[in-house]
N, C-alpha and C positions, 0 to 999 in steps of 0.2 A: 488559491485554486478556485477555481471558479463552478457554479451547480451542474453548468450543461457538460463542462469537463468531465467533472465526478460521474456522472448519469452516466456519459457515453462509455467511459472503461468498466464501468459495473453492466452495462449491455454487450458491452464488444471486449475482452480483456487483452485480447490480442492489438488492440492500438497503445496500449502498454507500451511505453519511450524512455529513453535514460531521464527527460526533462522529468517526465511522470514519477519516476523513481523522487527523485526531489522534492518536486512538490507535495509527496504521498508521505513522505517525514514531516515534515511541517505540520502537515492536517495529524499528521496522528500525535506527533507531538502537544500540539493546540489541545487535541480533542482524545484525552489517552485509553476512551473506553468507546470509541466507535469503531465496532468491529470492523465491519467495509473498508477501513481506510487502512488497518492492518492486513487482512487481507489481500487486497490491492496490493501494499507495500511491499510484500514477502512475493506475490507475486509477480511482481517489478523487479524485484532485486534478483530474482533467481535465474531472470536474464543477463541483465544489465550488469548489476554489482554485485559481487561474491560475499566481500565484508559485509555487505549493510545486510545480506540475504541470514548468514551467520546470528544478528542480531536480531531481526526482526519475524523471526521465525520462534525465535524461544518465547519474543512479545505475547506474538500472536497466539500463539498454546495458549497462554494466560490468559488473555483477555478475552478469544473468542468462545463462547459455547458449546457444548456437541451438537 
């Protein structure tokens, strides 16, 4: 994934895409304590993909802060 990618859904979350969903597992796999990418990811999925929303929602508790 590429920086201006990343920038542009953390500005806009609504360009949020199935491809995005994909790529937002990657990154947070790569990177397992960056919040944004979790974020992002559970907010992706909760369009897009049911199962991956299921997982990555329980992630993201964990990992993100209040």
């Amino acid at each position: 994934m590429q920086a201006a990618d990343l920038l542009s859904y953390i500005k806009n979350p609504e360009l949020l895409d199935k491809q995005s969903t994909a790529n937002l597992q990657k990154l947070a796999n790569e990177f397992p304590y960056f919040q944004a990418a979790h974020l992002l990811l559970s907010m992706s999925s909760k369009k897009w993909d049911a199962s991956v929303y299921q997982q990555s929602l329980k992630k993201t508790a964990i990992v993100v802060t209040n």
